[in-house]
Every structure is written in structure tokens, then in C-alpha cells.
N, C-alpha and C positions, 0 to 999 in steps of 0.2 A: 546510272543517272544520265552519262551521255546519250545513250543509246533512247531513254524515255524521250531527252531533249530534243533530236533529231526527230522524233515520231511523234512531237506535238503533246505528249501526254504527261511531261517533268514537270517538276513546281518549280519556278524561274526562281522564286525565292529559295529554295534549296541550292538550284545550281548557283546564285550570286553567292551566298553562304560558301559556297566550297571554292570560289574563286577569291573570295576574302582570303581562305584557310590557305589557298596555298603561296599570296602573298605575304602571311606572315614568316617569322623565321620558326624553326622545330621546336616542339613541344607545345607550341603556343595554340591555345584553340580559342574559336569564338562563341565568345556567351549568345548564348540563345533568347533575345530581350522576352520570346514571348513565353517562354519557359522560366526565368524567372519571375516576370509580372504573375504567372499561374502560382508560384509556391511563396509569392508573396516578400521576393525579395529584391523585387527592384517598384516602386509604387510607377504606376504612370504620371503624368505629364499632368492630367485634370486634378489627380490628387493633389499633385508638389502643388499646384495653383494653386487651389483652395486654401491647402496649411500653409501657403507663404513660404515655401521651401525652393521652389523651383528657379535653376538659375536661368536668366534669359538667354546668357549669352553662349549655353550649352551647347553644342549640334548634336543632333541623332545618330548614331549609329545609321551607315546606308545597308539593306537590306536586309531590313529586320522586318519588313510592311508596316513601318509606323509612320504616320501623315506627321508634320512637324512646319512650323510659318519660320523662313529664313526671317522674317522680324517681328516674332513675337515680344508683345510688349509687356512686361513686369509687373504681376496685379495690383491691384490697388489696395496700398494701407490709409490706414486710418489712424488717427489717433485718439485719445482716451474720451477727447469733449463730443467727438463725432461718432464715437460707437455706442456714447451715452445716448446721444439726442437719438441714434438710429433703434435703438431698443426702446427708446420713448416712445419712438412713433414721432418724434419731434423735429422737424427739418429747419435749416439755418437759413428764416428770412422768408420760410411759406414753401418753398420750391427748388432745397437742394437734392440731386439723386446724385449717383454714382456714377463716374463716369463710364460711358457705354452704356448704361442702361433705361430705358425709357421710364419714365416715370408712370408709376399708376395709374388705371383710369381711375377718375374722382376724388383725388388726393388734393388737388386745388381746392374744388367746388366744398371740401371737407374743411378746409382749411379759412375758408372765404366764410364758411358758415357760422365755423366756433366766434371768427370773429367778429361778424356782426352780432352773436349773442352777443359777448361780452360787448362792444359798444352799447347794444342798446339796455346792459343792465347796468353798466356806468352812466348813463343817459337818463334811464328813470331812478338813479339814486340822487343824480341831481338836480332833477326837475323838483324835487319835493322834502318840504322839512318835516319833522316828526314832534311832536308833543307829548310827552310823557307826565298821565294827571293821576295822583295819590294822593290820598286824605282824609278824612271822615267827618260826618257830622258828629258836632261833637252831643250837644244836648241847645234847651228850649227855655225859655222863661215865656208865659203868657201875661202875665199881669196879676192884677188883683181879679180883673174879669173873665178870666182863663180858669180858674178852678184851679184845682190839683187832680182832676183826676185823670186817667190813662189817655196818652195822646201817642198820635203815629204820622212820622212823616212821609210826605209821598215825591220822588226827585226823577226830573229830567233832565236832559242836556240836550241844549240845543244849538245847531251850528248852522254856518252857510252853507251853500251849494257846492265849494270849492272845497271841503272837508271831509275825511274818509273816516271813519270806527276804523283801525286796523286789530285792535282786543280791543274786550272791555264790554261792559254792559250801559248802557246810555239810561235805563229806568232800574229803577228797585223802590223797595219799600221797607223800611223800617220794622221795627219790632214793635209794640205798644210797652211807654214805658209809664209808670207814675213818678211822684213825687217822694224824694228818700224821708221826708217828715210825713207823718202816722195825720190822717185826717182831722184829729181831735187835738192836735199839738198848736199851740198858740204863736204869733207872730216873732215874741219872746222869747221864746223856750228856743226857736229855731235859729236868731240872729243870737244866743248861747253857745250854739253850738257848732256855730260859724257858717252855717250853710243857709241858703236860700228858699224858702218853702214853695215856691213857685217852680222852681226848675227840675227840667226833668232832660233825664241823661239817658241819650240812646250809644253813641261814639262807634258809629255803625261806617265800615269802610267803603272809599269808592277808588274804582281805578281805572284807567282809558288809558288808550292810545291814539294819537289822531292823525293825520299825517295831511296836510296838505297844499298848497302851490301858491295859496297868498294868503296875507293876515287878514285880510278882510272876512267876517262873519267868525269873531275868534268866540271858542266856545261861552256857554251861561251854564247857570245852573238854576231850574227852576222847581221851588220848595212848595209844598201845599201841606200845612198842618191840619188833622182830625184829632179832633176829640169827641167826649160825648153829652149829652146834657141832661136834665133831670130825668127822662127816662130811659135812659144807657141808649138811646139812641145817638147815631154817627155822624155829625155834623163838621163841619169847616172849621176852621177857626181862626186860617188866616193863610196869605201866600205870601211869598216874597223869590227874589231873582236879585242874581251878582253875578259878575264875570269872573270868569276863572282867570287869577294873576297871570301878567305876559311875563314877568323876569325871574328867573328859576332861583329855586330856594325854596323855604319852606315860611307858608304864608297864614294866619290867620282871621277869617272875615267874620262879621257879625249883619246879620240880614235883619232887618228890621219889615217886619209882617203886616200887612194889612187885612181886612173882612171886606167884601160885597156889602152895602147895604140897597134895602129895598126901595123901592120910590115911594111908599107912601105906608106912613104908619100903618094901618090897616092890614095892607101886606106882611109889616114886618109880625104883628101881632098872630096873622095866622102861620106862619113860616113858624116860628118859636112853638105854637100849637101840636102841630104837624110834624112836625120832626123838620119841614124843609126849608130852613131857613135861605136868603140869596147866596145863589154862587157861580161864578166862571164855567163854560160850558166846557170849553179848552184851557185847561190852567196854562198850556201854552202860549197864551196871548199874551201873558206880564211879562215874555220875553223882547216882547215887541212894540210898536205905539200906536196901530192902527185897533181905532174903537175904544179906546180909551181917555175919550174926552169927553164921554157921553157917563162914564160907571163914577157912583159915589163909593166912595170906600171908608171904611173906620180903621185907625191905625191899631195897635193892641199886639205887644209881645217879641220877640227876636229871639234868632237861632244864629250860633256859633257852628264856623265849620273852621276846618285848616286843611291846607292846601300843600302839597312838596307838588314842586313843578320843574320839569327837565326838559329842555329844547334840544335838537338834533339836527345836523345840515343845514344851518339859516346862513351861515358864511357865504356860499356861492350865493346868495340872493341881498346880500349885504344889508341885510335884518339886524339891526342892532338892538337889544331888548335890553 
């Protein structure tokens, strides 16, 4: 080894090695660090870091070739709430990292983002209230001038401009229902039996949702009865319109019907002929009051509906119903 050392061709670290060995006292020999890092029994330095093993205040061994900082600093522990948020993905306040280490590209902009979702879904929860409408028509009486025989209702709902469908169907139509008394059954026989010979039971359901940002144009409900007349032909027989209850609970309304009539007997005579008796071109219109100062009407018959009605988020608009 001397001899290599003088001729430029020795390992300095062999020759430091054997200059250790002979400042020890006999017997004593020196561990060879990179000989046991190889079999596994001494861990390096980036290990101990890692598992939190590593003492700072350690020194290296000199001439072993191993790089070593006179002030290395002591990794960084964590604790339980912070190795949670860190496996979350969740950082404390938008923008903690580790110290020493640069934060992610895009970890802000990610952060900035979720949160403008959520503002703007807490935002539009409370721009808008909710209306929850259930209930059914229940059934009909038409009169003495209504007949008994098979009648069908026909229903829309109408709203303002400021008002959403969120479910629910705005139109439907009935079933054709008759009278539970037998055509040939006397006025008697029926007020016997406790029941009505006029009325006719459909109890057909309606449901909506509506959602939206002021009470003005609060919903209606707009009804058109058919029946038929002497030659089972489909005629009118009468409309009627109510507003759907504003205070939640469960409500029961009774609508009272009205007919088209024609302007001039003549008219009415062939309309009755013809199967075409007068009627509303838009049954929509009885929700409203434009053009209706000019139509004669004849009253004749009423329907029962009931109502469950549920409000939702009116607080933040301080809607008192």
C-alpha cells in the first residue's frame, strides 16, 4: 500500500483506513461502513431520515467516503391531525407544505377552484325557494244540467316568468269517470243511500316542484271539464282556476265552473246541433284577465281538489307564509 501510495496508484481511502487502524489500540479493528451498509447492517443516513431514526447530532466516521452536513437538521415530524390532512390531500388554510419543500404546481389554482364551486353552490341555494305541490282532484258535481254521464278533466298549471318545474308534470288528464248511481235510479233512491247522483269521482294525483326567486306569479291551477251529450259526442261543460295555497299544510279547495256561452241564440242552437257548442280557444286564459270582459259565461257545477303543500329556503328572503 505504501509503495502503490508513492506511485500515485493506492486508494487514499484504504491508506486513511490503515492510518485509523494503527491509531487504535491491539486488536481493535475498523468497521468497514461500506461493507456493512452492503450486508445490510449498518442502514445509511437517507434511510435513518426517512424512518425517523436518524440522530442529528451523530458524526461520521472519517474515512469511510461518506458525504455527511456538519449541520444537518432533524426531519420533520408530524403529527396525527397533519398526516391525516396530508393523506387527505387536505392542507391547513389552502397552502401548508412541508418545510423545505416547494409546493406543487397547481395545488393553489386546485384549491381556489373547489372553492369557488362550493361558494357558488351555497349561492344558488340561497338565491331560490322551493315549493313542494301534492294532491289530487278529488271528484265533480255538474248540476241537474250536467247529466250523469262520463266526464274527464283536463288540468294545467300556470306560473310566472320567475318560476322553474324542477319534477313534476304541469299537464295531465284524467280518466273518464261516471256517476256511482245506475242511470235509471231516482233522485230518492240516491239521497237513501246517502250519496249524490250528480257527482263523479276521479281522485286522480298531482305533484310538482317549483323552485323560484320571488312570490310573484305564485302558481294556479287551471281545470276544463268534458263530457258528452246526446250523441256521445265531446263537448265542454265547463272551466274553472284557483291558486295553489301559499301556507304549508294540507288544504282542500272547491272551484266552482263556468260554460262559454254563444252570442246569439241562433248560434247557440247550431253549436248544440253540431256537436260544437262555444269554447275558450286557450283554456289558459281563465288564469288571467286579459279578454275577458268581452265572453259571457253560464255558471253550472264544481270540483273539489286538496292540496299538501311544503315551502323550502324562504328564511334567507324573509317570506313569511
Amino acid at each position: 500500500a505504501r509503495v502503490q501510495q508513492l506511485l500515485g496508484t493506492g486508494d487514499p481511502q484504504v491508506h486513511q483506513g490503515q492510518q485509523l487502524q494503527q491509531q487504535l489500540p491491539m486488536g481493535q479493528q475498523v468497521p468497514d461502513a461500506r461493507v456493512q451498509q452492503l450486508l445490510g447492517q449498518a442502514p445509511d443516513a437517507r434511510t435513518q431520515q426517512l424512518l425517523g431514526t436518524a440522530d442529528p447530532h451523530m458524526q461520521q466516521p472519517h474515512g469511510i467516503g461518506m458525504r455527511a452536513s456538519a449541520t444537518a437538521s432533524p426531519p420533520p415530524r408530524f403529527d396525527n391531525e397533519e398526516a391525516t390532512r396530508r393523506l387527505l390531500g387536505v392542507a391547513d388554510g389552502g397552502c401548508r407544505h412541508r418545510p423545505g419543500a416547494s409546493p406543487r404546481p397547481g395545488s393553489q389554482e386546485l384549491v381556489s377552484a373547489e372553492a369557488r364551486r362550493a361558494a357558488q353552490r351555497i349561492e344558488a341555494e340561497a338565491t331560490s325557494f322551493r315549493l313542494v305541490l301534492n294532491g289530487e282532484i278529488e271528484s265533480a258535481q255538474m248540476g241537474a244540467g250536467g247529466g250523469r254521464g262520463p266526464l274527464m278533466c283536463v288540468f294545467t298549471f300556470k306560473s310566472g316568468a320567475d318560476w322553474t318545474v324542477v319534477s313534476g308534470a304541469v299537464n295531465g288528464v284524467t280518466q273518464l269517470a261516471c256517476s256511482s248511481v245506475p242511470q235509471g235510479a231516482s233522485l230518492a233512491s240516491a239521497v237513501l243511500r246517502g250519496s249524490d247522483p250528480r257527482e263523479v269521482v276521479w281522485n286522480f294525483p298531482i305533484g310538482l316542484v317549483y323552485k323560484s326567486t320571488s312570490p310573484y306569479g305564485w302558481p294556479r291551477i287551471a281545470l276544463t271539464v268534458y263530457g258528452t251529450d246526446l250523441c256521445n259526442r265531446r263537448v265542454v261543460r265547463g272551466y274553472g282556476s284557483v291558486h295553489v295555497p301559499c301556507q304549508p299544510g294540507r288544504h282542500q279547495r272547491t272551484i266552482r265552473l263556468y260554460c262559454p256561452l254563444s252570442s246569439s241564440p241562433a248560434t247557440r242552437i247550431l253549436g248544440a246541433l253540431f256537436g260544437n257548442p262555444a269554447q275558450l280557444v286557450d283554456p289558459r286564459m281563465i288564469t288571467g284577465t286579459e279578454g275577458r270582459e268581452v265572453v259571457r259565461v253560464q255558471s253550472g257545477g264544481k270540483v273539489t281538489l286538496s292540496f299538501d303543500v311544503l315551502l323550502k329556503g324562504t328564511g334567507p328572503f324573509n317570506y313569511s307564509f
